[in-house]
C-alpha atoms as a printed R data frame, in Angstrom:
    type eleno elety resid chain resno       x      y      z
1   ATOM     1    CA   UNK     A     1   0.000  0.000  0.000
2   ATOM     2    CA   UNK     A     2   1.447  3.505 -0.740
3   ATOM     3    CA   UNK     A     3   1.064  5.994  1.740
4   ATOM     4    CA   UNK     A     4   1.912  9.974  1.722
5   ATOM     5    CA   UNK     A     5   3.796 11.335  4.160
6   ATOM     6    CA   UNK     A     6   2.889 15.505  3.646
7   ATOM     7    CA   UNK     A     7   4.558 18.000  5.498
8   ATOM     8    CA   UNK     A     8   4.072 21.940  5.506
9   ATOM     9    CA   UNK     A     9   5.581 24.904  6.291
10  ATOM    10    CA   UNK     A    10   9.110 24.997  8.327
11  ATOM    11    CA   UNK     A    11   9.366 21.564  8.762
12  ATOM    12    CA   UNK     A    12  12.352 21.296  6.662
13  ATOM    13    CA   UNK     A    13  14.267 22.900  8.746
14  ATOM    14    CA   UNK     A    14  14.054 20.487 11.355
15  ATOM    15    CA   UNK     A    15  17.100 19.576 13.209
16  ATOM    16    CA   UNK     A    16  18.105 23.827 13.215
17  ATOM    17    CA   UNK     A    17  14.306 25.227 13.716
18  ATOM    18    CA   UNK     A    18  13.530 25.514 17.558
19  ATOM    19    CA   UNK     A    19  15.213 22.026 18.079
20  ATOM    20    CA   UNK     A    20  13.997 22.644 22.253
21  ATOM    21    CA   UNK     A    21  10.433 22.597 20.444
22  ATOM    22    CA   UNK     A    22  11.094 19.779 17.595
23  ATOM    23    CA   UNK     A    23  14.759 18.019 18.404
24  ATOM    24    CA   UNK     A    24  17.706 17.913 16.980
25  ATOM    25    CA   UNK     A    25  16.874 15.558 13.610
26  ATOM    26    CA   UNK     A    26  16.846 16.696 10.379
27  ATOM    27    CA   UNK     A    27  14.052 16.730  8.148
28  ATOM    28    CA   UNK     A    28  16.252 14.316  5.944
29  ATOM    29    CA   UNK     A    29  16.744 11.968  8.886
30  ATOM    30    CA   UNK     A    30  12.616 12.252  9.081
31  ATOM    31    CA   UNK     A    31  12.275 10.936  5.647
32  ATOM    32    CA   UNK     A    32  14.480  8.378  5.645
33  ATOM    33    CA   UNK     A    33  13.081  7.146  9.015
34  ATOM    34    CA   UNK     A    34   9.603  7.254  7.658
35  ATOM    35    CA   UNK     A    35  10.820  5.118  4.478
36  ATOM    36    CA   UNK     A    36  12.432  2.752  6.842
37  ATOM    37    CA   UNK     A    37   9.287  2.634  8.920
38  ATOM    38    CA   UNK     A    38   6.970  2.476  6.089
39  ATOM    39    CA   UNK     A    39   9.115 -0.402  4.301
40  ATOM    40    CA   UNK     A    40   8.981 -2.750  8.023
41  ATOM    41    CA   UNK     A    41   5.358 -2.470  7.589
42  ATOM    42    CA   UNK     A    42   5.362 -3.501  4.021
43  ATOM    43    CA   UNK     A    43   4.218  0.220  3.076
44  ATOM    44    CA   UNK     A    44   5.513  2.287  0.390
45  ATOM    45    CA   UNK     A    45   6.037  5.351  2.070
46  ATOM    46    CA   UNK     A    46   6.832  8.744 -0.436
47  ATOM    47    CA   UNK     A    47   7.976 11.834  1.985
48  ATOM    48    CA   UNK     A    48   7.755 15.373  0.703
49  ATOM    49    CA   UNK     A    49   7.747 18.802  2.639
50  ATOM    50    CA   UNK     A    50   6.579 22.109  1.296
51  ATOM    51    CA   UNK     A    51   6.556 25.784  2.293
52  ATOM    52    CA   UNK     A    52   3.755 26.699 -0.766
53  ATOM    53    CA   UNK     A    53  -0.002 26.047  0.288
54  ATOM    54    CA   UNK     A    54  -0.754 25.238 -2.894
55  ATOM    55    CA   UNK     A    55   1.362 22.434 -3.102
56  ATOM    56    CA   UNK     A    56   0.289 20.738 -0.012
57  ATOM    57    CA   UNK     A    57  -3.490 21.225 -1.589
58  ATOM    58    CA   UNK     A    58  -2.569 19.783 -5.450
59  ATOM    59    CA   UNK     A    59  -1.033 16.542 -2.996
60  ATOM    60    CA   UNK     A    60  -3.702 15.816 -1.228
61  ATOM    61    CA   UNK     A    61  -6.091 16.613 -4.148
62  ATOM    62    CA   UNK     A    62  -4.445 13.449 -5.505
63  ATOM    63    CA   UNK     A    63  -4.450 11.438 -2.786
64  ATOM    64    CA   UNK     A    64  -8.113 11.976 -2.487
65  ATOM    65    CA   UNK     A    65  -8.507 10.787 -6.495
66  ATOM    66    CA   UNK     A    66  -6.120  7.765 -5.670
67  ATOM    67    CA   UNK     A    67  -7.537  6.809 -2.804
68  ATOM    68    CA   UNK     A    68  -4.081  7.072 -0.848
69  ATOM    69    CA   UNK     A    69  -3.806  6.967  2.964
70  ATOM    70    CA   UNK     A    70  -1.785 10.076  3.896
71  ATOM    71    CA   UNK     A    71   0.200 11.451  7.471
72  ATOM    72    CA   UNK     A    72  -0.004 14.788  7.758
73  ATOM    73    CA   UNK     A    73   1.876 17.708  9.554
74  ATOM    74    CA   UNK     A    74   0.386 20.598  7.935
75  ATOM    75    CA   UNK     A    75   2.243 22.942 10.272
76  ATOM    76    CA   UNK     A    76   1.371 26.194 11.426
77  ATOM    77    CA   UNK     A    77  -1.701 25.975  8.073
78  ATOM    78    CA   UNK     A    78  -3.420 23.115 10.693
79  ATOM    79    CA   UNK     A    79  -4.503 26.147 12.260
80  ATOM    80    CA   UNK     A    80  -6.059 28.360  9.616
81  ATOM    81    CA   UNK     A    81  -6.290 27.005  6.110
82  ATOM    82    CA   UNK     A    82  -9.964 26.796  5.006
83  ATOM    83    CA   UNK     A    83  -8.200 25.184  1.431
84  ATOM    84    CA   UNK     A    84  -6.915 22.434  3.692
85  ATOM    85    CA   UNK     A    85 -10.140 21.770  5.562
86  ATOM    86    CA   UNK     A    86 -11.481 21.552  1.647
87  ATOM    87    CA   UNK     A    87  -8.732 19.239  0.514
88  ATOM    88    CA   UNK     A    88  -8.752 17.053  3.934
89  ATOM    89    CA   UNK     A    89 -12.655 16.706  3.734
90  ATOM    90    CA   UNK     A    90 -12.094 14.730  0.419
91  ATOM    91    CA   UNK     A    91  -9.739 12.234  1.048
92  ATOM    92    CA   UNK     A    92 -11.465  8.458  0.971
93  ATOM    93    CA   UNK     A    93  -8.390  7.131  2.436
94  ATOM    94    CA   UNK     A    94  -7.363  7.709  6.087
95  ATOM    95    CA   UNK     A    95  -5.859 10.526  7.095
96  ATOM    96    CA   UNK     A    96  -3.605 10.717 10.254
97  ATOM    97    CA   UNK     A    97  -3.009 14.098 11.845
98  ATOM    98    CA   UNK     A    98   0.992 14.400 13.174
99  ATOM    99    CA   UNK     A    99   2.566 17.106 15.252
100 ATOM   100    CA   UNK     A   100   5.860 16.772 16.873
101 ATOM   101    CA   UNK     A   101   4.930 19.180 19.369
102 ATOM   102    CA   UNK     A   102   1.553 19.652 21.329
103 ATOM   103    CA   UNK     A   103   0.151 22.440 19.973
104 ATOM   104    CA   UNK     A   104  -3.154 21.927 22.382
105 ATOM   105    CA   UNK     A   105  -0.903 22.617 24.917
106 ATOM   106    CA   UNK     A   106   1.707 25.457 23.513
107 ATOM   107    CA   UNK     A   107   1.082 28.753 25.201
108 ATOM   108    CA   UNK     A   108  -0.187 30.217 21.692
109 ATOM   109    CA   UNK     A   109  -3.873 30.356 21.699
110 ATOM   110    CA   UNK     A   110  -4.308 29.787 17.923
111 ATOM   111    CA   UNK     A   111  -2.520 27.017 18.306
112 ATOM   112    CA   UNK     A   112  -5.278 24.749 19.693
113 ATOM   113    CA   UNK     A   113  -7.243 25.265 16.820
114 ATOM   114    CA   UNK     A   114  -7.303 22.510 13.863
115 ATOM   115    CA   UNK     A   115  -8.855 22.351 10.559
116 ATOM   116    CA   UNK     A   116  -7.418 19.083  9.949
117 ATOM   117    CA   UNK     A   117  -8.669 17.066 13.098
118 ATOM   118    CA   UNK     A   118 -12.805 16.724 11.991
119 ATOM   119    CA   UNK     A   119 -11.059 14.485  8.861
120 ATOM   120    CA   UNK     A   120  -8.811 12.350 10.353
121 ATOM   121    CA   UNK     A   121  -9.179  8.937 11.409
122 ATOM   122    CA   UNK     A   122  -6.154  9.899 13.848
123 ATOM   123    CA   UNK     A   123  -4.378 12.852 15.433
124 ATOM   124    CA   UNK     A   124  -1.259 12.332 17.246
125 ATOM   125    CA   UNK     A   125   0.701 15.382 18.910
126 ATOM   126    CA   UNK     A   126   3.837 15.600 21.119
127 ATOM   127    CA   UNK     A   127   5.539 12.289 20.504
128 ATOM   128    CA   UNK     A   128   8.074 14.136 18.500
129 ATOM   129    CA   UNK     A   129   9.165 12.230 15.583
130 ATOM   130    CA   UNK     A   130   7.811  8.943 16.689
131 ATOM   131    CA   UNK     A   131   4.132 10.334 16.232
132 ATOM   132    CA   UNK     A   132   4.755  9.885 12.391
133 ATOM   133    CA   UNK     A   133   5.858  5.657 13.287
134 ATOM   134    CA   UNK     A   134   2.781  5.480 15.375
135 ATOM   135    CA   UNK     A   135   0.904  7.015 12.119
136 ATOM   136    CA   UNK     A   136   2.675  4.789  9.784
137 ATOM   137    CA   UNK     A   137   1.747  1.671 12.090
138 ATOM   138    CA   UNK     A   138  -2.075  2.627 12.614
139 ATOM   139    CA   UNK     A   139  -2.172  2.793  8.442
140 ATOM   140    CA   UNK     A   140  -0.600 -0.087  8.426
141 ATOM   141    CA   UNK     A   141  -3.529 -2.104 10.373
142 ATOM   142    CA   UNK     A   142  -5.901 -0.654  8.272
């Protein structure tokens, strides 16, 4: 089964963005360890990170028409993007909601807001990179 791993704004620049907020791994070390992941579970797991909304959208526009499962970590557009509640509300697939932080608990009051969680099967937040395993693993047993 393939499965989309979709990441949004910032995120690669993991390992030097806030790493007291997101740790000290690199978005490249993130890919590779959702490949690995994704390949123990007999997934095909593609990885890709953008900083352009409308990327993010045309993705999961195609995931919807494919019928792919996807992991998301929409970053900071979880929180305000009416074109990703659109896009989200049309996958068929599941859709698992990742954040390496908590953002229900970060001090920032717009962060507890999501426009992603009503469409997923799944959110995870603050189990740092190992949210996106546990997202991998849940697709897996579906």
């Amino acid at each position: 089964m393939k499965v989309l791993v979709l990441n949004g704004p910032n995120l690669g620049r993991l390992g030097k963005r806030q790493p007291e907020i997101y740790g000290a791994t690199t978005y490249a070390d993130l890919a590779a360890r959702c490949e690995r992941w994704g390949a123990d579970l007999g997934l095909e797991v593609e990885v890709r990170q953008t900083n352009h909304e409308g990327d993010l959208i045309d993705w999961l526009n195609a995931a919807a028409d494919e019928a792919t499962p996807v992991v998301l970590n929409a970053g900071a557009w979880t929180h305000y993007s009416y074109a990703l509640w659109d896009a989200c509300a049309q996958l068929v697939a599941p859709l698992v909601e990742v954040h390496i932080s908590a953002p229900s608990q970060r001090p920032e009051q717009w962060r507890h807001t999501s426009v992603v969680s009503p469409h997923a099967a799944l959110v995870i937040e603050g189990e740092g990179l190992e949210g996106y395993r546990r997202g991998l693993e849940f697709l897996a047993a579906t």
